[in-house]
N, CA, C and O atoms as a CHARMM CRD file, in Angstrom:
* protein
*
  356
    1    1 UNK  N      0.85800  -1.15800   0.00000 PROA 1      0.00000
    2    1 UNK  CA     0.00000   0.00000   0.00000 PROA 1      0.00000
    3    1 UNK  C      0.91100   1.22900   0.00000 PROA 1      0.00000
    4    1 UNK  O      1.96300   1.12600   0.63100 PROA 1      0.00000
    5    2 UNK  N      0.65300   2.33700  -0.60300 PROA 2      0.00000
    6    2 UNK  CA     1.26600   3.27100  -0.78100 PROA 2      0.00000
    7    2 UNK  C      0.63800   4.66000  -0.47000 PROA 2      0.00000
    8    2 UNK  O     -0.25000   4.97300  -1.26300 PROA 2      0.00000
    9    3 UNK  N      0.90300   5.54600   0.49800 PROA 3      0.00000
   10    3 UNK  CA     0.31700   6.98800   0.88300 PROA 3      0.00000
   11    3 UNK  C      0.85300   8.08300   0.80600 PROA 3      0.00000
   12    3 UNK  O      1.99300   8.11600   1.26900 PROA 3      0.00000
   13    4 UNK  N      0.40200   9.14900   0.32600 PROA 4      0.00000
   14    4 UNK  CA     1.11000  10.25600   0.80700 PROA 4      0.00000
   15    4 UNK  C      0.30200  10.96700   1.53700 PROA 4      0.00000
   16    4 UNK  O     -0.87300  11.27400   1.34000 PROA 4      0.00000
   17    5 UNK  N      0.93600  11.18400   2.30400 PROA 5      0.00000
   18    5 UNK  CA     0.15300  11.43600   4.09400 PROA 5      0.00000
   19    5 UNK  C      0.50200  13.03300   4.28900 PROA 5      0.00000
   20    5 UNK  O      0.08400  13.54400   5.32800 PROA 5      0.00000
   21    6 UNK  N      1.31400  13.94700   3.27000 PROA 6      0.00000
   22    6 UNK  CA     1.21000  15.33300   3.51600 PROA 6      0.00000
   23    6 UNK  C      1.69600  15.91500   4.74800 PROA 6      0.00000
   24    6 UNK  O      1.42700  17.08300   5.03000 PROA 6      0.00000
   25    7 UNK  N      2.63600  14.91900   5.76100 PROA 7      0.00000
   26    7 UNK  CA     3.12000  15.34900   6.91600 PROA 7      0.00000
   27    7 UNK  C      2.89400  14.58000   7.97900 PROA 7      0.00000
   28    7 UNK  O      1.84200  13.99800   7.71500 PROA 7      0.00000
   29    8 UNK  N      3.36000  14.15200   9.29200 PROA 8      0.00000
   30    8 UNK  CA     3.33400  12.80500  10.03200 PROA 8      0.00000
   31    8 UNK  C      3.58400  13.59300  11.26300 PROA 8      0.00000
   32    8 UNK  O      3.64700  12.88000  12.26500 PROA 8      0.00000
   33    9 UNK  N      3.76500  15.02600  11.50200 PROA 9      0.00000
   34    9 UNK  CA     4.42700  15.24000  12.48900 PROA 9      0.00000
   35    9 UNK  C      3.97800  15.45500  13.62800 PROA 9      0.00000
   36    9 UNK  O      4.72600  15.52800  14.60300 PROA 9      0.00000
   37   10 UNK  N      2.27200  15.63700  13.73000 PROA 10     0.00000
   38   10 UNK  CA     1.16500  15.95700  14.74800 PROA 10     0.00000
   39   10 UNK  C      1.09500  14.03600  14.70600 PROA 10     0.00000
   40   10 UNK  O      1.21500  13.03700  13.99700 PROA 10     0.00000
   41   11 UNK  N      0.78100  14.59700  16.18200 PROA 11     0.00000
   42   11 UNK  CA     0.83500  12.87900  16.47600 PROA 11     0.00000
   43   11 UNK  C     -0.44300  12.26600  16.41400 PROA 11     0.00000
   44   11 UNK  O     -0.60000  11.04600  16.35200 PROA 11     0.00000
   45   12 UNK  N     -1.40100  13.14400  16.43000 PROA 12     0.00000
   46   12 UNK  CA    -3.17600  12.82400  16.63800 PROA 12     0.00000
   47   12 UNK  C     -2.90800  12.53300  14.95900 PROA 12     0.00000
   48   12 UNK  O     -3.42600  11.44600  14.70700 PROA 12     0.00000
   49   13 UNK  N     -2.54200  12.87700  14.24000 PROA 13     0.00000
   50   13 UNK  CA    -2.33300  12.46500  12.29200 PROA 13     0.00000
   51   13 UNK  C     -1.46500  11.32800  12.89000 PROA 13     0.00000
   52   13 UNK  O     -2.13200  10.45900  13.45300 PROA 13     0.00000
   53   14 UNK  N     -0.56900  11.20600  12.89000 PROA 14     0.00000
   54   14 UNK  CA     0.06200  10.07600  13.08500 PROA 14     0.00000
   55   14 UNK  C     -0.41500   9.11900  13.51900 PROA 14     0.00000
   56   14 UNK  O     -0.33000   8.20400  12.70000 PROA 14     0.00000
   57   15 UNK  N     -0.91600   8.82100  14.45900 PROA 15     0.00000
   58   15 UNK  CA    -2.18000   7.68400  15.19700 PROA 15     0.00000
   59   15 UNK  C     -2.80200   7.42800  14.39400 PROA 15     0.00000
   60   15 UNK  O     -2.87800   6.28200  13.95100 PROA 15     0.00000
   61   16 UNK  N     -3.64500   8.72100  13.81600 PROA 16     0.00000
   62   16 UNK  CA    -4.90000   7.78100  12.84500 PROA 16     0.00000
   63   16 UNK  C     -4.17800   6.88200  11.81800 PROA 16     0.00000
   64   16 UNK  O     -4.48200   5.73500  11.49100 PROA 16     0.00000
   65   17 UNK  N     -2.74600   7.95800  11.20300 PROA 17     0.00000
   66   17 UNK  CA    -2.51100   7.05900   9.75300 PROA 17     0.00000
   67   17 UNK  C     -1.90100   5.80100  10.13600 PROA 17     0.00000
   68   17 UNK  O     -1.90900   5.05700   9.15500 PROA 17     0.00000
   69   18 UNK  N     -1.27800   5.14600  11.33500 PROA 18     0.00000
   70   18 UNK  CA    -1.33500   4.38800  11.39600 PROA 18     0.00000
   71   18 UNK  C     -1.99700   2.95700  11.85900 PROA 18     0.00000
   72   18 UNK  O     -1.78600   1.78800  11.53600 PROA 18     0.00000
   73   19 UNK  N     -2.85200   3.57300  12.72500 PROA 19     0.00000
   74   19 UNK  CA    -4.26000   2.64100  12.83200 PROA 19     0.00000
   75   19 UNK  C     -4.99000   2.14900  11.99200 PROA 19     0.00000
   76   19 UNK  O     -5.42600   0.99700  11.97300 PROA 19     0.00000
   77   20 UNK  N     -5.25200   3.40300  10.88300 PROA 20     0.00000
   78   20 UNK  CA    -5.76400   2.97200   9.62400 PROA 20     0.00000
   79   20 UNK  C     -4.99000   2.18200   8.82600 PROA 20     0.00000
   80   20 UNK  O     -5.69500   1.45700   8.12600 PROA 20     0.00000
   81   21 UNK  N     -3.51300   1.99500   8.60800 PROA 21     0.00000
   82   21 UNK  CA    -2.72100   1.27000   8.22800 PROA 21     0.00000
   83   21 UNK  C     -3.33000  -0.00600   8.58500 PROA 21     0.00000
   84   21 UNK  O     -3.88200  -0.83600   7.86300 PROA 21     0.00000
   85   22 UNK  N     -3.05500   0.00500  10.22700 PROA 22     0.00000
   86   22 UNK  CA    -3.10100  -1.17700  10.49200 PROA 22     0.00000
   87   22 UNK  C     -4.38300  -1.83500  10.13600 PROA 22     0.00000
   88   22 UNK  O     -4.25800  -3.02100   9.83300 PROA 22     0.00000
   89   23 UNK  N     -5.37000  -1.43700  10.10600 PROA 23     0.00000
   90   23 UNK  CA    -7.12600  -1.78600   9.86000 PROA 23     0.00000
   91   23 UNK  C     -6.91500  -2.75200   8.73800 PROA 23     0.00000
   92   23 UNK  O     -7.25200  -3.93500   8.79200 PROA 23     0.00000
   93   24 UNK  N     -6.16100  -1.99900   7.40800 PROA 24     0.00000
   94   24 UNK  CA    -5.98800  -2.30700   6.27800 PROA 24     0.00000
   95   24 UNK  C     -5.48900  -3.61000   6.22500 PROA 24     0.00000
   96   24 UNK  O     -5.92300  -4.30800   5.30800 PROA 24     0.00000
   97   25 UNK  N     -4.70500  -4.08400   6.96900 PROA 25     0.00000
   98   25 UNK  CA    -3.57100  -5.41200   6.97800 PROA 25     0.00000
   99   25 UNK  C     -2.67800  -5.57200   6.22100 PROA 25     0.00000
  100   25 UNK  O     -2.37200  -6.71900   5.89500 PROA 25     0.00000
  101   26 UNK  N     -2.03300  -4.53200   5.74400 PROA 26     0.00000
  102   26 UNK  CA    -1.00700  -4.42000   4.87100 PROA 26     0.00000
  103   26 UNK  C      0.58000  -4.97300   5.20200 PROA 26     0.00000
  104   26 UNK  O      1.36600  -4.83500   6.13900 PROA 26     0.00000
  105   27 UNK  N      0.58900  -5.71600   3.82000 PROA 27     0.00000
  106   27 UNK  CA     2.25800  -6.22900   4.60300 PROA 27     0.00000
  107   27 UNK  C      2.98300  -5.20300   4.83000 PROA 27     0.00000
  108   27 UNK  O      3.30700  -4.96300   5.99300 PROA 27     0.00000
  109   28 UNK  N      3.42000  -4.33000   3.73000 PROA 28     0.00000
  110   28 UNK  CA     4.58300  -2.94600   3.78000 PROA 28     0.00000
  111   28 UNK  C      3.27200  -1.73900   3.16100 PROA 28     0.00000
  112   28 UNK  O      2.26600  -1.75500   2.45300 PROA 28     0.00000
  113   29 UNK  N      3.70100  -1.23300   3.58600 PROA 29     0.00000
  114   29 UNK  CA     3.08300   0.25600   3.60200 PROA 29     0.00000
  115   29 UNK  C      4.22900   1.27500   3.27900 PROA 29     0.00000
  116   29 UNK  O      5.33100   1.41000   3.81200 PROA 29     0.00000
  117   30 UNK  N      3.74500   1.82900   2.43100 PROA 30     0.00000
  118   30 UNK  CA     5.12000   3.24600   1.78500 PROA 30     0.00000
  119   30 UNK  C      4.68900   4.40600   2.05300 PROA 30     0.00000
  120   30 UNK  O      3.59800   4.60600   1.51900 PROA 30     0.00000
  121   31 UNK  N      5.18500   5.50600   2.82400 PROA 31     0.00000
  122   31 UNK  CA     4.32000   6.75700   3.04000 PROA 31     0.00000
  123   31 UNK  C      5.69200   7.69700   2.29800 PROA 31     0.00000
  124   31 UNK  O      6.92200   7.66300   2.25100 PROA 31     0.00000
  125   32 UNK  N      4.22500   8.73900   1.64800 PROA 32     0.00000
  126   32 UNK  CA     5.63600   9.96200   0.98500 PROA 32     0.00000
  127   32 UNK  C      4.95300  10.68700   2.14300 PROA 32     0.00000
  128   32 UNK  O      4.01500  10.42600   2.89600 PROA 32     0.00000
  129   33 UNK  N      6.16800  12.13500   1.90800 PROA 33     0.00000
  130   33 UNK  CA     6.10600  13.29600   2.51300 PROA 33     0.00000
  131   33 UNK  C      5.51000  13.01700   4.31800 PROA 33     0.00000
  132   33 UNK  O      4.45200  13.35600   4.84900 PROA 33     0.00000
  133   34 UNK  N      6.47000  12.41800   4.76700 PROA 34     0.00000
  134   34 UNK  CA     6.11100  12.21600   6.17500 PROA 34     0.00000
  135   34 UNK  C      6.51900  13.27500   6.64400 PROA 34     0.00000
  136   34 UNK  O      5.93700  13.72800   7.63000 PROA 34     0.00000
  137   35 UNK  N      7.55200  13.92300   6.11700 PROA 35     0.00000
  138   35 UNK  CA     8.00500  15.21600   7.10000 PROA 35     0.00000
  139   35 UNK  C      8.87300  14.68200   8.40000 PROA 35     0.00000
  140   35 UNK  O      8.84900  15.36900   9.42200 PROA 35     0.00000
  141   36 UNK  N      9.46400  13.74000   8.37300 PROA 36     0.00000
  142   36 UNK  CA    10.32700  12.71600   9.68500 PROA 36     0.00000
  143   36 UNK  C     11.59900  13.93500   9.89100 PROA 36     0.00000
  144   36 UNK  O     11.98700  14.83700   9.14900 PROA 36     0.00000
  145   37 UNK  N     11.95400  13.55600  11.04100 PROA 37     0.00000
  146   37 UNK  CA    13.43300  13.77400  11.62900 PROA 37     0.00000
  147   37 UNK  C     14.24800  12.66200  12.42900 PROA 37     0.00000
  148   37 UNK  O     13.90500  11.84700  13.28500 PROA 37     0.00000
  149   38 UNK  N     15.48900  12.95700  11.80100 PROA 38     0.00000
  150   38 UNK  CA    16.17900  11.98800  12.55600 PROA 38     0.00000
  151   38 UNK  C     15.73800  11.85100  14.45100 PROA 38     0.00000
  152   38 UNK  O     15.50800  10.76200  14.97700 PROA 38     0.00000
  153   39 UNK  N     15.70600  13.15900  15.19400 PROA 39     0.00000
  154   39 UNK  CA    15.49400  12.74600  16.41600 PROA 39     0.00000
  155   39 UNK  C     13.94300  12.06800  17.24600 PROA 39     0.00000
  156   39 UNK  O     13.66600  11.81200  18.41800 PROA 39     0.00000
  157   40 UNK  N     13.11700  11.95600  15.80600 PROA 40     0.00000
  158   40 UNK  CA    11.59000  11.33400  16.24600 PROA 40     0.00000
  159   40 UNK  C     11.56300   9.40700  15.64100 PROA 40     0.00000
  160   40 UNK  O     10.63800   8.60700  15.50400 PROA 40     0.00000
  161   41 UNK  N     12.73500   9.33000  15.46900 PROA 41     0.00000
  162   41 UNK  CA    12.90100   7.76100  14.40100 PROA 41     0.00000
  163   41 UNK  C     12.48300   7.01800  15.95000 PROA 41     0.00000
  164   41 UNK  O     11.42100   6.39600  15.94400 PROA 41     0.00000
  165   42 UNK  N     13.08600   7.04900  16.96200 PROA 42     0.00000
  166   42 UNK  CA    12.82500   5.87500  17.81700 PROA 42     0.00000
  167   42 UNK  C     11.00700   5.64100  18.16000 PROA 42     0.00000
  168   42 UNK  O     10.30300   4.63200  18.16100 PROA 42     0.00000
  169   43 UNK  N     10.63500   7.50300  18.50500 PROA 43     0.00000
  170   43 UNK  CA     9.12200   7.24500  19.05400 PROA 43     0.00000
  171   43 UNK  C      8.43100   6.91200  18.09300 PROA 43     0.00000
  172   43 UNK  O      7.51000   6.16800  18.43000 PROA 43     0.00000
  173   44 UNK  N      8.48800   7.21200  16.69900 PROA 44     0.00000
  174   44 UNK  CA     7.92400   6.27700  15.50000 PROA 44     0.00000
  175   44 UNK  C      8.09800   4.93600  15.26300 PROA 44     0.00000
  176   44 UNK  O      7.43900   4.31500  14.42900 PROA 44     0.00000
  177   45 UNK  N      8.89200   4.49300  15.90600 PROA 45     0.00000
  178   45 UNK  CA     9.15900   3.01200  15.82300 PROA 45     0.00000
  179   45 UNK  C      8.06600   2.37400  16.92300 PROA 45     0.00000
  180   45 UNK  O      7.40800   1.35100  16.73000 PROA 45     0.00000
  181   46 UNK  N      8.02100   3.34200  18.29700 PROA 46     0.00000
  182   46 UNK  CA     7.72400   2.67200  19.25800 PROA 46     0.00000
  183   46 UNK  C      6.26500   2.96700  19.06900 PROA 46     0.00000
  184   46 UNK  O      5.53300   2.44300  19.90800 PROA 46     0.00000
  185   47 UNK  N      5.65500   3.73600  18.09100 PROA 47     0.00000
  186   47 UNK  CA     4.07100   4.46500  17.57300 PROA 47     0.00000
  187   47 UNK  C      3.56100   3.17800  16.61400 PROA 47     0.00000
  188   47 UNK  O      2.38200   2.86700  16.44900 PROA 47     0.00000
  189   48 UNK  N      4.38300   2.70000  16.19600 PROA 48     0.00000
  190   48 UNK  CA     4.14400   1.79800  14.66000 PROA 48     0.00000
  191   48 UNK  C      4.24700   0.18200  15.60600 PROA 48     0.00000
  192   48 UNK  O      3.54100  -0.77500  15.28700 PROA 48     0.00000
  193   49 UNK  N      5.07200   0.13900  16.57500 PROA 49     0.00000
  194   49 UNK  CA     5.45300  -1.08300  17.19300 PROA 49     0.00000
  195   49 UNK  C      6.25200  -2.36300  16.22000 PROA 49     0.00000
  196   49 UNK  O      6.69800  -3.46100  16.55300 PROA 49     0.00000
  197   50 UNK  N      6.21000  -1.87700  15.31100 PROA 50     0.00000
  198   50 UNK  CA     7.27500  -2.73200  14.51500 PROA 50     0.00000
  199   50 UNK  C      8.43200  -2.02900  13.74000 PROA 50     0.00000
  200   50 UNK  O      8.68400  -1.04000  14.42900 PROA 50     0.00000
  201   51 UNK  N      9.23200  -2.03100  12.70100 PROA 51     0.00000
  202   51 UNK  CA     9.91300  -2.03200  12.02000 PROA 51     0.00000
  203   51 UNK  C      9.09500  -0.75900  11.58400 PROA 51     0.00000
  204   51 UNK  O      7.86500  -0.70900  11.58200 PROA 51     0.00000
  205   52 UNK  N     10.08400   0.43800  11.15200 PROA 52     0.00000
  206   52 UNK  CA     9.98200   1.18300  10.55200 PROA 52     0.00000
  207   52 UNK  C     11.39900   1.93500   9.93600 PROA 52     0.00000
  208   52 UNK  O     12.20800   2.52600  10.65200 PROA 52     0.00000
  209   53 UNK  N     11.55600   1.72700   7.94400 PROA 53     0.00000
  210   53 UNK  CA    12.56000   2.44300   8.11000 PROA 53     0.00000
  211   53 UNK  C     12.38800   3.90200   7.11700 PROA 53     0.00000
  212   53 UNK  O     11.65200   3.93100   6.13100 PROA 53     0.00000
  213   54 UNK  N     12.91500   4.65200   7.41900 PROA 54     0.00000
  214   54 UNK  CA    13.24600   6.36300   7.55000 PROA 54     0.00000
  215   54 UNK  C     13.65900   6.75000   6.37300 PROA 54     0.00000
  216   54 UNK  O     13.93100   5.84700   5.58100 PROA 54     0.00000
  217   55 UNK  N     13.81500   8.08500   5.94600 PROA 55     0.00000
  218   55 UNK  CA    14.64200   8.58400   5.21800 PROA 55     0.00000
  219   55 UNK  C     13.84800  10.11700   5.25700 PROA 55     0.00000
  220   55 UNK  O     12.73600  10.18900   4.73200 PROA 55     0.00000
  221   56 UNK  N     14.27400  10.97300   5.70400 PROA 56     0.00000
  222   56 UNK  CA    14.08200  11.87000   6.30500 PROA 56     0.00000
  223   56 UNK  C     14.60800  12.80200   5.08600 PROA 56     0.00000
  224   56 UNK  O     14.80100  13.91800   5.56700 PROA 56     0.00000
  225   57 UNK  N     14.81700  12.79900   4.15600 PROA 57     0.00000
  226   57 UNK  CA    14.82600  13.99800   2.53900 PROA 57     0.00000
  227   57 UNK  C     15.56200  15.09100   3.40900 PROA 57     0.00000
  228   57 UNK  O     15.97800  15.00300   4.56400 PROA 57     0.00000
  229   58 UNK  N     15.59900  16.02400   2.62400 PROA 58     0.00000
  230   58 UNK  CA    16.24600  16.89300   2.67200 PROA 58     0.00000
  231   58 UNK  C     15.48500  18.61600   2.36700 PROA 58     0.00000
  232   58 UNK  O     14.26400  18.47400   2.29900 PROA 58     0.00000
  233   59 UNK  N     15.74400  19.54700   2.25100 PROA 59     0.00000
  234   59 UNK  CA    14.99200  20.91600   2.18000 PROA 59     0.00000
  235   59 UNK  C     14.26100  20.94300   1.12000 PROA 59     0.00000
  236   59 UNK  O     13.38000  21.79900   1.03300 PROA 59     0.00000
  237   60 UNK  N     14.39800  20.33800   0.45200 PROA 60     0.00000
  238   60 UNK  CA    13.35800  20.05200  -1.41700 PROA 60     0.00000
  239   60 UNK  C     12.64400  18.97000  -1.23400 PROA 60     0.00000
  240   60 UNK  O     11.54600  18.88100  -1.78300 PROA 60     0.00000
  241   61 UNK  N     13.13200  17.96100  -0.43600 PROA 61     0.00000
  242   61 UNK  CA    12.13300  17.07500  -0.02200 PROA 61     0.00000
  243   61 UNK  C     11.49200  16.46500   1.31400 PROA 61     0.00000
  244   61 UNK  O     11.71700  17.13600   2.32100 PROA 61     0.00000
  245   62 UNK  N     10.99300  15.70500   1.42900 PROA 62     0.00000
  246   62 UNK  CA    10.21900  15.91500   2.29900 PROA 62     0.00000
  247   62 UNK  C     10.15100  14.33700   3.29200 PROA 62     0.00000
  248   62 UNK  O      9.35300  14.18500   4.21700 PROA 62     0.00000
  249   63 UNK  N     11.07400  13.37400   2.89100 PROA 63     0.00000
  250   63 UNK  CA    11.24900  12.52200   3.32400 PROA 63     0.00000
  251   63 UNK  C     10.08400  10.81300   3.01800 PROA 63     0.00000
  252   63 UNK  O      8.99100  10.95400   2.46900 PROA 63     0.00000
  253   64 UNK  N     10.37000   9.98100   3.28100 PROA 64     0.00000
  254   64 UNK  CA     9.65500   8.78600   3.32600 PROA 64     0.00000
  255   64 UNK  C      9.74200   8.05800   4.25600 PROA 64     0.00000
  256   64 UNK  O     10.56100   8.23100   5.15800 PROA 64     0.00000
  257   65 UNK  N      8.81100   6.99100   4.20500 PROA 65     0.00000
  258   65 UNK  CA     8.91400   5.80800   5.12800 PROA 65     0.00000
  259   65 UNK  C      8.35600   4.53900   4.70600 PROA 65     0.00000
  260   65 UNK  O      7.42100   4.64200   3.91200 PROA 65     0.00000
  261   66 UNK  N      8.75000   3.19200   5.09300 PROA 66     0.00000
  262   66 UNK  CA     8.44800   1.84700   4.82700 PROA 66     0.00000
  263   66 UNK  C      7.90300   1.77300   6.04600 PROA 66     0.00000
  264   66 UNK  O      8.52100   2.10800   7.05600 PROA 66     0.00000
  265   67 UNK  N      6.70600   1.33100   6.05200 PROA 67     0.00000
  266   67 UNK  CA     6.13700   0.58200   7.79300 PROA 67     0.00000
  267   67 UNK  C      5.84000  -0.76200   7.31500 PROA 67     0.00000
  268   67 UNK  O      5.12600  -1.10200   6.37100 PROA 67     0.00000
  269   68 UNK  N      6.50300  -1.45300   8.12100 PROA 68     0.00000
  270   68 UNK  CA     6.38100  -3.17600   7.91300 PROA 68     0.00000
  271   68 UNK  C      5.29700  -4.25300   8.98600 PROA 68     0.00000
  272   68 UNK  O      5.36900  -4.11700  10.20700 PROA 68     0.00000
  273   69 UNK  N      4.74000  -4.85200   8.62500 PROA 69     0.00000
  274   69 UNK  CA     3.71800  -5.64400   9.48800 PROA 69     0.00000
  275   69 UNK  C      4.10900  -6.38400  10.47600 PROA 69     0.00000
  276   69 UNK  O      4.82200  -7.33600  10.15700 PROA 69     0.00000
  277   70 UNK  N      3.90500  -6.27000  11.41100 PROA 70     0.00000
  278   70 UNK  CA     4.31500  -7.82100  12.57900 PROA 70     0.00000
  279   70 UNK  C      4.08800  -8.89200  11.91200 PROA 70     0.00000
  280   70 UNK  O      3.04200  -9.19400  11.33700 PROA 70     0.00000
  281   71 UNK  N      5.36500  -9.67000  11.99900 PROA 71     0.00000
  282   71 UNK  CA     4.88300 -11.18900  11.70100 PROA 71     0.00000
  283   71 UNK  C      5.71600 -11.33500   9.89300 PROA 71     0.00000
  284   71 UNK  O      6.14300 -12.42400   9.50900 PROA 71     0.00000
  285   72 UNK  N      5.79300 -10.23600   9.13400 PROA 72     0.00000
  286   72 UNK  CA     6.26300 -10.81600   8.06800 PROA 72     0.00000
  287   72 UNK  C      8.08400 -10.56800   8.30400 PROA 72     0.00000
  288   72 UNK  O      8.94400  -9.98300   8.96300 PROA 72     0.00000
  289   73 UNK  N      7.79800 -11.59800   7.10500 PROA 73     0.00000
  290   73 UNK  CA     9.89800 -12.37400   6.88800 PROA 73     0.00000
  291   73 UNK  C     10.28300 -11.51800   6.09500 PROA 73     0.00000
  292   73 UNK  O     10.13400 -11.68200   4.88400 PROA 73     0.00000
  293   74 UNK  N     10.94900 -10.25500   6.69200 PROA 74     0.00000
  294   74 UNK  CA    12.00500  -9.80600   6.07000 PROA 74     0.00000
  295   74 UNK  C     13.10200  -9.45000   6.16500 PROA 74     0.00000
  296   74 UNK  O     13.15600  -9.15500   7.35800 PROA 74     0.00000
  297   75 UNK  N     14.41700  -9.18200   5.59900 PROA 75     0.00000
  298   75 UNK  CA    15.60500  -9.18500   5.90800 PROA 75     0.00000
  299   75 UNK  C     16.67200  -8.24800   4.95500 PROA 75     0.00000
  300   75 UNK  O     17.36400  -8.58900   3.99600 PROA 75     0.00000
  301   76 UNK  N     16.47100  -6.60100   5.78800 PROA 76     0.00000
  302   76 UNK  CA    17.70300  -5.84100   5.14400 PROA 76     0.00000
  303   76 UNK  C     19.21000  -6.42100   4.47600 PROA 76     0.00000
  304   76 UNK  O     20.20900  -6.69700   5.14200 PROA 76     0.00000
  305   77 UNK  N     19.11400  -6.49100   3.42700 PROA 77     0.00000
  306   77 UNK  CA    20.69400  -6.95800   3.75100 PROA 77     0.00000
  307   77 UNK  C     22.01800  -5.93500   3.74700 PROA 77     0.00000
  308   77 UNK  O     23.10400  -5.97700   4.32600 PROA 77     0.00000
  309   78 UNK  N     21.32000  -4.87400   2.69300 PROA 78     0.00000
  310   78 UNK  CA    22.48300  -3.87200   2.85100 PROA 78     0.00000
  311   78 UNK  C     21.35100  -2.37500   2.53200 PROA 78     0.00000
  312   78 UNK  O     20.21300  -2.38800   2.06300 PROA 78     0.00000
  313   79 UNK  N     22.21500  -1.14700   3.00600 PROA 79     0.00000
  314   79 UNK  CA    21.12900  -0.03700   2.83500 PROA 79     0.00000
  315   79 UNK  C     22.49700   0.70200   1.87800 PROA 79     0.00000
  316   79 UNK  O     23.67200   0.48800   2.17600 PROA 79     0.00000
  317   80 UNK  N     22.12600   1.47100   0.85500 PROA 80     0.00000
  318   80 UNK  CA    22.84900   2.76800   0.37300 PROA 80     0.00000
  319   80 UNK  C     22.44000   3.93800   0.81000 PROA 80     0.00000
  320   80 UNK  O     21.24500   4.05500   0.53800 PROA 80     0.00000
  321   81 UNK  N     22.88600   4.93000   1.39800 PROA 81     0.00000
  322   81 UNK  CA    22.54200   6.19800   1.49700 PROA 81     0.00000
  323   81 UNK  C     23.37200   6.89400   0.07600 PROA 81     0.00000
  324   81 UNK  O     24.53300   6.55300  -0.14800 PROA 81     0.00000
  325   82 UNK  N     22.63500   7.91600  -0.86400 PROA 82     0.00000
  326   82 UNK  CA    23.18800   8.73000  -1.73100 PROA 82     0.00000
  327   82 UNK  C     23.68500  10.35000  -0.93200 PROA 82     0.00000
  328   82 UNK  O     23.45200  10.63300   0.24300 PROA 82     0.00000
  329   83 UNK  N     24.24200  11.03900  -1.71200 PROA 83     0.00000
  330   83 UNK  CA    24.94800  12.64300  -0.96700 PROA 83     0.00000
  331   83 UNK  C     23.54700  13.08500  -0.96500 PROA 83     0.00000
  332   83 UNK  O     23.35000  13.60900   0.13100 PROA 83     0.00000
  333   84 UNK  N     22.64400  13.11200  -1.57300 PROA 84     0.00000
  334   84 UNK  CA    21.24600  13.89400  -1.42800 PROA 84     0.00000
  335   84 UNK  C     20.76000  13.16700  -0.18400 PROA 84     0.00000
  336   84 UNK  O     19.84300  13.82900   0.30500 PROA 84     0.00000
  337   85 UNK  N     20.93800  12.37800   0.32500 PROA 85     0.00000
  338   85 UNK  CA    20.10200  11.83200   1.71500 PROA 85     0.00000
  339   85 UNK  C     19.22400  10.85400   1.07500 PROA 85     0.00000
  340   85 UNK  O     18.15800  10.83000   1.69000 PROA 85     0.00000
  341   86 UNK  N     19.23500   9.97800   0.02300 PROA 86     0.00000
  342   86 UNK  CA    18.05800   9.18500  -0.75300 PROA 86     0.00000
  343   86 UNK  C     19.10500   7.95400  -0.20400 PROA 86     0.00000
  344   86 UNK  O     20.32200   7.89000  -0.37700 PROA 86     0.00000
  345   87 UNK  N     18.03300   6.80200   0.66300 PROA 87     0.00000
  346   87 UNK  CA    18.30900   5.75100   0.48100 PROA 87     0.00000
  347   87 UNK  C     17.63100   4.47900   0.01000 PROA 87     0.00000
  348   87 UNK  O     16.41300   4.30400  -0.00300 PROA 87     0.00000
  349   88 UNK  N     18.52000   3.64400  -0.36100 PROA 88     0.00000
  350   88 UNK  CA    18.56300   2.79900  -0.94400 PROA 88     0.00000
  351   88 UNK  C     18.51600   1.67500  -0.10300 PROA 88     0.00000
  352   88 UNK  O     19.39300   1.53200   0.74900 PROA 88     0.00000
  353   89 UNK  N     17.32900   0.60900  -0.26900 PROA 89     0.00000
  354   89 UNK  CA    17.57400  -0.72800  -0.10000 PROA 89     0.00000
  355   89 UNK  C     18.04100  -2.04800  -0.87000 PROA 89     0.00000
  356   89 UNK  O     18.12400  -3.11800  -0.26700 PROA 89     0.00000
């Protein structure tokens, strides 16, 4: 499933979009324009309760996120970060 959620950073938005996530039963979920920062990655992890990974863009952009389901098999094996802040799985 794929969203652009227009900003993640109010947490009452954040709750719903991920409740509603979860409603959905989606294995991976892709959100654009979360609007993330590196120093909110842990309480988003601990908001989502599973796996969540980041990429927090830069002044032109606006960042993303993968939210992953409890229970499914998956396994990073390597990440690229580019000089623009775009990473790569």
């Amino acid at each position: 499933m794929s969203l652009n959620v227009k900003g993640l950073t109010n947490f009452r938005k954040r709750h719903t979009v991920f409740t509603w996530c979860r409603k959905k039963n989606a294995y991976i979920v892709f959100l654009q324009e979360t609007h993330s920062k590196e120093e909110t990655e842990v309480q988003w992890r601990n908001e989502w309760g599973v796996d969540v990974i980041l990429s927090h863009g830069n002044f032109k952009s606006r960042g993303v996120a993968i939210l992953l389901k409890k229970g499914i098999d998956c396994t990073i094996h390597f990440e690229i970060i580019d000089c623009n802040g775009v990473r790569m799985f």
